[in-house]
C-alpha positions in Angstrom: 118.4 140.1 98.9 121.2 142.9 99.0 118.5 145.2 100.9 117.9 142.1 103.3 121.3 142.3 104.2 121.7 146.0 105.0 118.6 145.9 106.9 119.4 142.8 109.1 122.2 145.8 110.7 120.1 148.5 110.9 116.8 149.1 113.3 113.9 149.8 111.7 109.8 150.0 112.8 108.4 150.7 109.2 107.7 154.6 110.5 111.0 156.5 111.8 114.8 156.9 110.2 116.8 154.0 110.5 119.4 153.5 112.3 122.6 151.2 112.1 123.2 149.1 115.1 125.9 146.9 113.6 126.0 143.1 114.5 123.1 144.3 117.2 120.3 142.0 115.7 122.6 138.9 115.4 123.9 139.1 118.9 120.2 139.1 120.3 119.0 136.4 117.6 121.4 134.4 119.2 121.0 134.9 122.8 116.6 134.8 122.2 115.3 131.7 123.2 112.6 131.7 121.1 114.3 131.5 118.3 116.0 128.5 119.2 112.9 127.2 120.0 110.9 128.0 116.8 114.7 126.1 114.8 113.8 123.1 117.1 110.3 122.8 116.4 111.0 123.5 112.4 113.7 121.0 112.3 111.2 118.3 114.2 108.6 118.9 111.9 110.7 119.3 109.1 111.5 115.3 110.0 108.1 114.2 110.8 106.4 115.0 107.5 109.2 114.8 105.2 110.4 111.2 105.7 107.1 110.0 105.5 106.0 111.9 102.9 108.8 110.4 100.4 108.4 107.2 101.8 105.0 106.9 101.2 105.3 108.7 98.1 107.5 106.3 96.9 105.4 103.1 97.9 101.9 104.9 96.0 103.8 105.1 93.0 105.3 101.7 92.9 101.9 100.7 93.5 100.3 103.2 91.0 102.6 101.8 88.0 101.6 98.6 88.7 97.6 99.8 88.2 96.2 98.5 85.1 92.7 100.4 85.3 92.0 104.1 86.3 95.5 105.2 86.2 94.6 109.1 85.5 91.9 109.1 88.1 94.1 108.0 90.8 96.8 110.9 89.9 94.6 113.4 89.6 93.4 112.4 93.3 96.7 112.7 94.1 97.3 115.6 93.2 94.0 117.3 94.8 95.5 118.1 97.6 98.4 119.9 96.7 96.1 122.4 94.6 93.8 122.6 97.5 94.1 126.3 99.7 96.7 125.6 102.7 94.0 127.8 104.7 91.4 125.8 103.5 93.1 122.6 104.6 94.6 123.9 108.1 91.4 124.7 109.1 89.9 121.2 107.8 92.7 119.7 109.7 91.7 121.9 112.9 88.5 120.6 112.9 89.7 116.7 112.4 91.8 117.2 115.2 89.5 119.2 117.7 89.4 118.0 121.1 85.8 117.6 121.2 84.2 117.2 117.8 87.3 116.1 115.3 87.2 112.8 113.6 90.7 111.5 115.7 89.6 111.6 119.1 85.8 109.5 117.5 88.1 106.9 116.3 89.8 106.7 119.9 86.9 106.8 121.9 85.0 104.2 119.7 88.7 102.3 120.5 87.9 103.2 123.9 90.6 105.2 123.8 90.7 108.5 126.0 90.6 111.3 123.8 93.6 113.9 123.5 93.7 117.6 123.2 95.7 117.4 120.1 95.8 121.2 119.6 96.6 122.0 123.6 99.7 120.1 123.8 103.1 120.1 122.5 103.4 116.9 120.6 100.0 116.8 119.6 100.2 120.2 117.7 103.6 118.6 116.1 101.6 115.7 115.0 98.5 117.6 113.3 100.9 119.8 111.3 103.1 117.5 110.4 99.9 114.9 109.1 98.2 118.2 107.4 102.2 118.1 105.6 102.4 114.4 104.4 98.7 114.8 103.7 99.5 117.6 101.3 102.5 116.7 99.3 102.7 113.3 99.2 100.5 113.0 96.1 102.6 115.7 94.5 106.3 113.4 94.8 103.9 110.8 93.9 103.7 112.1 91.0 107.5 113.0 90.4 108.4 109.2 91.5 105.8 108.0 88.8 107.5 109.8 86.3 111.1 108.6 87.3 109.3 105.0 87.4 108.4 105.0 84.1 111.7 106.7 82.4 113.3 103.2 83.6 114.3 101.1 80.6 112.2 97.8 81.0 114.5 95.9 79.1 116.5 96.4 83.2 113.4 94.7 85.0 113.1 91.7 81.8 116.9 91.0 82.5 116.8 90.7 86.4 113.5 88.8 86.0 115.8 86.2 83.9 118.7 86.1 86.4 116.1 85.6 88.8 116.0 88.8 90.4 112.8 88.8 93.2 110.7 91.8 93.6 112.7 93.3 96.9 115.9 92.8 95.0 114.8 94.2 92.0 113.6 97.0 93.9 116.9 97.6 95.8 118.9 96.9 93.0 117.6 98.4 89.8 114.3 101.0 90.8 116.3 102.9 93.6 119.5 103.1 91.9 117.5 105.0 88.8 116.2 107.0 90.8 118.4 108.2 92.7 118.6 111.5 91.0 114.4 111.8 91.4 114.9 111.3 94.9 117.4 113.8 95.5 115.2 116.5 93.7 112.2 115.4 96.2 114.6 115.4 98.9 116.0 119.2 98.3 112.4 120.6 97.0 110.9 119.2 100.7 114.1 120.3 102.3 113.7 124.0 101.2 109.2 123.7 101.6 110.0 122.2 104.9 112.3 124.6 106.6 109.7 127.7 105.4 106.4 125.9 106.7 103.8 128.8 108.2 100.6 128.7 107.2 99.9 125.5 109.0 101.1 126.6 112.4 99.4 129.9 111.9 96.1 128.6 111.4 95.9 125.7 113.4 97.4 127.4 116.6 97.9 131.3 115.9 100.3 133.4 115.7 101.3 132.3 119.4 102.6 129.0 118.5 100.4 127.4 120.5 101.1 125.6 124.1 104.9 125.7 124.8 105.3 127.9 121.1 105.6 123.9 120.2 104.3 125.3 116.6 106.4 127.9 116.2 108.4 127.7 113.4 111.2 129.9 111.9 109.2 131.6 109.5 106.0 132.5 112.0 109.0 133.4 114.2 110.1 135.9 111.4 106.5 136.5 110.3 105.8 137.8 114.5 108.8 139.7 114.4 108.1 141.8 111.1 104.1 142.1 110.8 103.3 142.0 115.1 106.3 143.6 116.2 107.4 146.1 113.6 111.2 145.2 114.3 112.5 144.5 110.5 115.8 144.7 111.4 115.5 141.5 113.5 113.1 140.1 111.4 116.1 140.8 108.5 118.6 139.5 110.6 115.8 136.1 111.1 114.9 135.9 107.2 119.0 135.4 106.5 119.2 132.9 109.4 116.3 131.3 107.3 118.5 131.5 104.1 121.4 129.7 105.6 119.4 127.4 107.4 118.0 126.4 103.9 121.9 126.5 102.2 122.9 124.1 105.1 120.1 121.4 104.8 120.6 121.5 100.9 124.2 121.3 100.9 124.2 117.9 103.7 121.8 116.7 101.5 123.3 117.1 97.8 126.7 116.2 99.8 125.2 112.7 101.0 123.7 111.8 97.4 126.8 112.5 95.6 128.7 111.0 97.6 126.5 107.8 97.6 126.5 108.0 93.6 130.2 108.4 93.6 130.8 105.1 95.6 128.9 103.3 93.0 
């Protein structure tokens, strides 16, 4: 970290001396409009997969304590993906969403639905990443949920089922409140996995970002800057933008939970 810092004001290529340039890096992070761009498009994505994700998450594993039979077969299916290689997956969600041959544009045209060129346009790309995202962690929180589910005290469900407590109330009242501290773990572990996603973008539309840069993300910003571009002083002065980008998400969340807890 401490070597992160000195190098964010000092230009480097990986070959000759460095050199200090001061505040240098910063000055031109903030004025490159990529950058800005590849924040935008994390932060979109960052919303499209994680909500869902969570909420989705949250509905499987209501439904998955509820299972009487097969139990362990349907968590360990659950948890397949999130084992499974990102490469592996990126380019299985490549082919699903190919303009030609993938399995979304079938379904539309069977709809008789024009097809789209998922991969060639900017919210296309957004939604492919973001759907190769809630695909891959949504069993994992699952999982997590499940466990919070079940470290509720049934004598809490037995008591509003005597004062007559339906389902949806029961739900809002009892399940959500205990786990409100599960939640918030899910919420800060896809906060910080969010704001550092890379290997989808990479694979599915290069190291380009695809049309528009609409999958360029911080970290293939950084990843450009460092590996394609040999500039680690910017790409220092990008991984610390990443850092604090990470501390702010974190802190507005943790600030909203606690303060939600406290009112109650």
């Amino acid at each position: 970290m401490l070597s992160t810092i000195v190098l964010a004001f000092q230009r480097w290529d990986g070959l000759s001396a460095r050199r200090f340039t001061g505040l240098d890096n910063f000055a031109f992070l903030v004025k490159d409009p990529t950058f800005w761009q590849s924040l935008e498009n994390t932060v979109v994505l960052f919303l499209m997969s994680t909500v869902p994700t969570l909420v989705l998450a949250l509905i499987l594993a209501v439904m998955l304590q509820s299972a009487v039979r097969f139990t362990n077969v349907y968590r360990i299916a659950y948890f397949i993906p999130n084992v499974t290689s990102l490469v592996a997956m990126a380019i299985f969600f490549s082919s699903i969403f190919s303009t030609n041959f993938g399995l979304v544009n079938a379904a539309l045209r069977s709809l008789g639905i024009p097809q789209q060129d998922w991969l060639g346009q900017p919210w296309g790309i957004k939604i492919a990443i973001s759907t190769m995202i809630v695909w891959q962690w949504v069993g994992y929180n699952t999982l997590i949920y499940l466990a919070g589910l079940q470290a509720i005290p049934k004598d809490q469900y037995e008591a509003a089922k005597v004062d007559g407590a339906g389902v949806v109330r029961t739900f809002f009242s009892i399940t959500l409140p205990q786990l409100r501290p599960v939640v918030l773990f899910t919420v800060i572990m896809s906060t910080i996995g969010g704001l550092q996603t890379f290997t989808e973008p990479q694979v599915m539309v290069g190291n380009s970002g695809g049309t528009g840069q609409s999958g360029m993300t911080v970290v293939l910003f950084f990843y450009r800057a460092a590996f394609l571009d040999n500039d680690y002083g910017y790409a220092a002065a990008i991984a610390l933008s990443i850092f604090a980008l990470v501390l702010l998400f974190t802190a507005i969340n943790w600030r909203i939970f606690r303060g939600r807890s406290e009112d109650r």
